[in-house]
N, C-alpha and C positions, 0 to 999 in steps of 0.2 A: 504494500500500500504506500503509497505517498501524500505528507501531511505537510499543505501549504497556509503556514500559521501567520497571524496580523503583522507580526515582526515582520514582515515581507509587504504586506500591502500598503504600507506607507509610502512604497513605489511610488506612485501617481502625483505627479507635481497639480496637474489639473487637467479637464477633461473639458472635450469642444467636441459639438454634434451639428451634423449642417440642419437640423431640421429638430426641434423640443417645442411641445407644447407648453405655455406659460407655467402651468401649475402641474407639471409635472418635468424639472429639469435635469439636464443631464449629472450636476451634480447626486442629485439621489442616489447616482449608482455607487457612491464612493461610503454611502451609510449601507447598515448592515441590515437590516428590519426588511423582510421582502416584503412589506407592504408598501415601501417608499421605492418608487419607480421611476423612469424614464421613459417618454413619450414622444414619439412624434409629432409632430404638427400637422405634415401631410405624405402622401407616400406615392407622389404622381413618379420618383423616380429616387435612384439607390439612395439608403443614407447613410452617413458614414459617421462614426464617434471615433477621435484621435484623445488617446489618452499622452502625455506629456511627460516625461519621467523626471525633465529641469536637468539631467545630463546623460549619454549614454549609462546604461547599466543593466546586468544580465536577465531577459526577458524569457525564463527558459520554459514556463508556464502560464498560461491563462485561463481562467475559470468564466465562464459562460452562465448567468443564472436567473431561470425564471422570465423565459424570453417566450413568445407568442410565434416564432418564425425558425423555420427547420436551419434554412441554408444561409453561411456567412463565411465571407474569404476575411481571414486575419493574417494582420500584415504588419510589417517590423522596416521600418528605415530611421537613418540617421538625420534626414532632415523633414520637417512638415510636408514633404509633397509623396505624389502616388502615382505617377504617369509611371515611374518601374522601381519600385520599393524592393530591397536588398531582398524581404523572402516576403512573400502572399505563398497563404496555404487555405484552398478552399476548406469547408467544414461542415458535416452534418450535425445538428444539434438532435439529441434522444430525448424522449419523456423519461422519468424513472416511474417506481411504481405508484407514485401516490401523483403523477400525474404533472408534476414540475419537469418544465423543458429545460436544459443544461447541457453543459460540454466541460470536459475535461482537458483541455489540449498540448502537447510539444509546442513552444515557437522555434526560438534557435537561441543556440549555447554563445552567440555572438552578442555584446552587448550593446542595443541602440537606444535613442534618447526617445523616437514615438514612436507607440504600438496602435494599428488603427482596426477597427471591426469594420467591416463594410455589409448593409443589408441590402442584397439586391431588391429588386419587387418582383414579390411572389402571394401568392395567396397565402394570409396565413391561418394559422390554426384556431384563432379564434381576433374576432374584433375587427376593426378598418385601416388602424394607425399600429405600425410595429411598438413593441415595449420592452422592458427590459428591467432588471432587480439588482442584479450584480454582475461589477466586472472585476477580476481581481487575479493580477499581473505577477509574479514573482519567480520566486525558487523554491522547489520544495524540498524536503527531508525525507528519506526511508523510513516508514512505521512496519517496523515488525508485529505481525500479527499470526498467534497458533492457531486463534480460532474467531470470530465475529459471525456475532449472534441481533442481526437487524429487525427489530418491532417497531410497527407503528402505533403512534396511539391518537387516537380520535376525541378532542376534546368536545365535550357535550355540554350543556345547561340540562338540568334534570327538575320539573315540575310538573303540581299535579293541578287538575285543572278541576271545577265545581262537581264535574260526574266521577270522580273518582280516579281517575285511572292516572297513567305518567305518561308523557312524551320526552323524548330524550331530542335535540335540537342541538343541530353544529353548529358550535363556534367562528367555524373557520377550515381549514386545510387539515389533514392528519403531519405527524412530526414524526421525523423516524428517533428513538433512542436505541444507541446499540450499546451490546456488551463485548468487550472481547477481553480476549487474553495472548499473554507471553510465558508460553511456560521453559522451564530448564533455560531460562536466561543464567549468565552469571550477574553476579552482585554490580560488577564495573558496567554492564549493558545495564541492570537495572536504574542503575544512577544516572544515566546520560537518555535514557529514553524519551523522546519529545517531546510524549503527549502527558511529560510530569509537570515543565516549569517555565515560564518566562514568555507565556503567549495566554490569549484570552479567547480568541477565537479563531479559526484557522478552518482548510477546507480539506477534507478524506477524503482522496478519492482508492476506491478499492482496486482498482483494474483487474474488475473480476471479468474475463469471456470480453475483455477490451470497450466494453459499455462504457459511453463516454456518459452517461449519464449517473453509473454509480459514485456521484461524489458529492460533497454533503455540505453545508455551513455546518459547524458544530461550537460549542463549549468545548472548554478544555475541562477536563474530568472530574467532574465532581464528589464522585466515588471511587474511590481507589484502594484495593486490599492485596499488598505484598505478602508477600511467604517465603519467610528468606530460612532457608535449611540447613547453606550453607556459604563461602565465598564463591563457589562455580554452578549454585544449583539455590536459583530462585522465581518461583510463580507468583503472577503478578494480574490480578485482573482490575479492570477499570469500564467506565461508564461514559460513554460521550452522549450529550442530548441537542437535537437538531435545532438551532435556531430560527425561530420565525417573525 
């Protein structure tokens, strides 16, 4: 797994869209809450959001999230223009299972100062104006993982109404919480493990069966119970819960 945590998303010096509706602008994508978005204004023709890094610097991942539209070429050069940008890599975006569109991507190990999204015009998935939740640029970390164990949970309102009975009523979206584990780590891997210190929110993606949509906003762990047996022989599980 690979675990691209906030200490990284600082990246973005700022961010420019050729096209945002007033009240909902391109800045939104640099907050975390997917309910705070990015909008078009109109979509007679591509739009493009150039995020800005303020100097070259290593662009080796991009996270896609909570987007209305399948298809987007992302692209990396060293100065604001696109007529032939050092790498464009066209891009499918996936649903996962609770129905959030996302991408998990490579850009290149090269380090340039703007990363740009381009949406061509395509029919999308739902609504008239492309949109968008999060963009989040960096470098990620190895997360060793023995085992991960993905639930979603379904927030509800639970009341009863004059004839007796209960309806149960969505909140909102479901949220994945996972559990997993590292087991027969030694004591020196347990200490330096990632998802123990020095980040608050970060994004997992699994690359399970190469789904680019298995990857996630999360907390860093709020549960955590090590089992240290010995210096070369310690289990260690932990709890990440989805941000929404």
């Amino acid at each position: 797994m690979r675990l691209l945590t906030d200490k990284n998303m600082s990246a973005i010096s700022s961010l420019t869209a050729t096209s945002a509706a007033a009240e909902f602008p391109v800045s939104n994508l640099l907050k975390y809450p997917y309910s705070l978005i990015w909008k078009a204004a109109s979509f007679a023709a591509s739009v493009r959001i150039t995020a800005d890094l303020g100097s070259a610097k290593p662009v080796d991942e991009i996270w896609i999230n909570g987007a209305n539209f399948s298809n987007v070429t992302i692209q990396a050069n060293s100065s604001n223009s696109w007529t032939a940008p050092a790498v464009s890599i066209p891009v499918t975006l996936a649903a996962d299972d609770i129905g959030i569109v996302k991408g998990f991507f490579n850009l290149s190990a090269v380090p340039y100062r703007y990363v740009s999204i381009l949406i061509p015009v395509q029919t999308l998935l739902n609504g008239t104006l492309p949109q968008l939740s999060n963009i989040i640029i960096g470098k990620s970390v190895y997360l060793y993982a023995s085992t991960w164990e993905p639930a979603v949970k379904e927030d509800a309102n639970i009341w009863e109404p004059d004839g007796g009975g209960y309806v149960e009523q969505s909140k909102g979206r479901g949220r994945h919480i996972f559990a997993s584990s590292m087991l027969g780590i030694t004591k020196a891997e347990y200490d330096a493990a990632p998802v123990l210190n020095g980040w608050e929110v970060g994004v997992v993606y699994t690359q399970v069966g190469g789904n680019v949509a298995d990857s996630f906003l999360v907390y860093r762990p709020r549960a955590r119970k090590p089992r240290v047996y010995s210096p070369i022989k310690v289990d260690f599980d932990y709890t990440l819960q989805e941000l929404v």
